[in-house]
C-alpha positions in Angstrom: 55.1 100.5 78.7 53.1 103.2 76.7 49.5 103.6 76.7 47.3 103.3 73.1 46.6 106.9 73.9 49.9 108.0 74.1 51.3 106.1 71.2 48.4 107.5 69.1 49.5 111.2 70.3 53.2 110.5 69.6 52.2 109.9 66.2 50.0 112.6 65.8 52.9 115.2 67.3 54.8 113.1 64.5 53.1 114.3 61.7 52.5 117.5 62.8 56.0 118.1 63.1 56.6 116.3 59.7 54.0 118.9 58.7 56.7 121.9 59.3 58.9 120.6 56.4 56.3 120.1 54.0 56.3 115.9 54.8 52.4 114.7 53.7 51.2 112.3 56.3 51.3 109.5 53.5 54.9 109.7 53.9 55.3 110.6 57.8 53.4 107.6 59.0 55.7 105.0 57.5 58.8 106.5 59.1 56.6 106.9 62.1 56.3 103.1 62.1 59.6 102.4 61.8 60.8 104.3 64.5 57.7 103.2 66.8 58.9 99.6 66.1 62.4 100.1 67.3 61.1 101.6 70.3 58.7 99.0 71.2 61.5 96.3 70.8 61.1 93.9 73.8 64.8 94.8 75.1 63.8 98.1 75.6 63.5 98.2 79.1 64.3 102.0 79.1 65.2 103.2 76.1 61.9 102.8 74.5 58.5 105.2 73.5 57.9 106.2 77.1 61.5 108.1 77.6 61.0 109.8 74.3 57.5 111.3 76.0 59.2 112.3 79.0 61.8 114.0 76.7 59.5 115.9 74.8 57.6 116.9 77.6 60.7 118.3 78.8 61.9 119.6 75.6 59.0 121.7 75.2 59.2 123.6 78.7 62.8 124.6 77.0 62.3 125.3 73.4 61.7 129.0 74.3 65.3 129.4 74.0 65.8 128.5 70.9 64.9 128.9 67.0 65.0 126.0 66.3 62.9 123.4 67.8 61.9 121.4 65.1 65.8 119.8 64.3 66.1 119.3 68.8 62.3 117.2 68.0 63.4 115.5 65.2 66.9 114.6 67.2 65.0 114.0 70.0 62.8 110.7 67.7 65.9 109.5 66.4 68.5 109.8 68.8 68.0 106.2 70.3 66.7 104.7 67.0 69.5 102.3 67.5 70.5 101.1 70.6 72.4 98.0 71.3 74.0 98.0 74.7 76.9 96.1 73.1 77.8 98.8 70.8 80.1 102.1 70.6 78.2 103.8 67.7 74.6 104.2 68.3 74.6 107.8 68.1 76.4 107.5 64.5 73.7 104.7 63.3 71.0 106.5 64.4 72.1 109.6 62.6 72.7 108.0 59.7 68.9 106.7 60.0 67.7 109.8 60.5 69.3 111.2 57.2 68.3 107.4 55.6 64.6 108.1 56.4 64.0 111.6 56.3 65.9 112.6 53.1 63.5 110.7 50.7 60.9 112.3 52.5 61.6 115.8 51.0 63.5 117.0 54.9 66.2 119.7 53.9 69.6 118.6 54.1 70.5 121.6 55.9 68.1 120.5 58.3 69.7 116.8 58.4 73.0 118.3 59.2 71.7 119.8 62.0 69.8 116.6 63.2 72.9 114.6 62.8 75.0 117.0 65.0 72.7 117.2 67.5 72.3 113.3 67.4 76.3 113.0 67.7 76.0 115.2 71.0 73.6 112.4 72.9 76.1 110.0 73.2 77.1 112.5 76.4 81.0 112.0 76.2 80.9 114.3 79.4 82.8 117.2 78.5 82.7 120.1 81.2 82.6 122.7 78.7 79.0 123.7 78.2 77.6 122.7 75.0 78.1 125.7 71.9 74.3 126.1 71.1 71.2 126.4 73.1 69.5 123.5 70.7 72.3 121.0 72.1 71.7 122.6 75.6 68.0 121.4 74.9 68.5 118.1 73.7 71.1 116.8 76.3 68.9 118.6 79.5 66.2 116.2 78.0 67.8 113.1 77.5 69.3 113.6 81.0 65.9 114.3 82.7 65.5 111.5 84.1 68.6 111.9 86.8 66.5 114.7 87.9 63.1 112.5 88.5 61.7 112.2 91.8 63.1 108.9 93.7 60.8 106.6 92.6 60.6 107.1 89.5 64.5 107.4 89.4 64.8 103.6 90.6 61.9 102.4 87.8 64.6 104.0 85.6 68.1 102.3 87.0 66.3 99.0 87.0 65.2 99.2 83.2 68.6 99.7 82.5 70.3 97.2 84.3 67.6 95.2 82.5 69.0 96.3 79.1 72.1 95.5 80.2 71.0 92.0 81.8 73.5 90.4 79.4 76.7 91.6 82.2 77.9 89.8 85.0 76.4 91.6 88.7 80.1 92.5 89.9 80.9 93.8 86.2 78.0 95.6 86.2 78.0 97.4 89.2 81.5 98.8 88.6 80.7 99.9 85.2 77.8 101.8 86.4 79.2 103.4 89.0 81.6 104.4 87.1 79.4 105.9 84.8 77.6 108.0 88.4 81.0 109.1 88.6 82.1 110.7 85.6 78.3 112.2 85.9 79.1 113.4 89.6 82.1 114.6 88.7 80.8 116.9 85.8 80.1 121.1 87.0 77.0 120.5 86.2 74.7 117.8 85.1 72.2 120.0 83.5 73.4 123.0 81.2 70.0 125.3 80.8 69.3 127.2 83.6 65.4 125.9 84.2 66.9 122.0 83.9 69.1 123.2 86.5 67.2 124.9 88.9 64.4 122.7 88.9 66.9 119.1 88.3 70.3 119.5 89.6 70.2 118.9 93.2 68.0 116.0 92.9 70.1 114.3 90.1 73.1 114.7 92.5 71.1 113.0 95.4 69.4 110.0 93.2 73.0 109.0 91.5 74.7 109.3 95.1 72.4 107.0 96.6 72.4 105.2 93.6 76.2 104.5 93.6 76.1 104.0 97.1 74.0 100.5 96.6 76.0 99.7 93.6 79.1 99.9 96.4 77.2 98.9 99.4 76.0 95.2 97.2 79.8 94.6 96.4 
């Protein structure tokens, strides 16, 4: 759960960055509300305000290898926008709210294009290849954060999801997430800039080991 405070600075950050593209705060706050509701839906366990601080807090120890930070911020509001555990396309709806929202709002289309691509890349189809642009780089390092997290904060984190995802059976569950660890495990590299790395790598690789082990270990 998110404090007042940190709601409050979220939106301020908001129309600041709404600011860049010439957005008055008249018509920020609105799409501010809209996406602060979706985030504050009571299924979202994980997937809700608090991981979108962590990601910025994140995402701005990394933007000083791009040009581009404002479309990785904007990506980085919308990317879970929509999120339905039972769906294949959240990435796609969400994009298209992004464009649905901030077009009106005078935000360039190049701009949306950019947003939308970078959106597309979140739903993490694990290739190996490293990511074309240092904005994705960004983004996904972000979103992925989290596997990096110190232990405790790494189990608050597997928890909310199997929360999320309360609607599966236990057995069903636990295979479906491990595979997920795998594929993960699997990958070169879980984090693609070099800071995310250094600093994330080897304690990703320990928290979804251990994870997967109880996942294994309760079966």
């Amino acid at each position: 759960m998110i404090s007042p405070e940190r709601r409050a600075a979220l939106q301020q950050s908001w129309a600041k960055l709404l600011e860049r593209y010439r957005v008055p705060a008249a018509d920020a706050y609105p799409v501010f509300d809209v996406l602060a509701a979706a985030y504050s839906a009571p299924d979202r366990h994980y997937h809700n305000l608090e991981h979108l601080a962590e990601m910025f807090r994140v995402a701005a120890r990394l933007t000083s290898i791009t040009d581009d930070p404002g479309a990785v911020q904007l990506a980085i509001w919308f990317h879970d926008a929509v999120y339905d555990p039972r769906a294949a396309d959240n990435e796609a709806r969400s994009a298209d709210l992004a464009a649905t929202l901030l077009g009106p709002v005078g935000v360039p289309r190049a701009e949306l294009e950019r947003v939308d691509r970078l959106i597309h890349a979140t739903a993490h189809l694990l290739d190996d290849r490293p990511p074309g642009d240092r904005e994705t780089m960004i983004l996904l390092d972000a979103d992925l954060a989290i596997l990096g997290a110190a232990p405790a904060r790494y189990a608050r984190y597997a928890e909310a999801i199997r929360r999320e995802y309360a609607w599966v059976p236990e057995a069903d569950y636990r295979a479906g997430r491990a595979r997920v660890l795998d594929r993960f495990l699997a990958r070169p590299r879980v984090f693609w800039t070099d800071l995310a790395f250094q600093e994330g790598e080897q304690q990703a690789r320990a928290n979804m080991t251990a994870e997967r082990a109880r996942l294994v270990g309760a079966g």
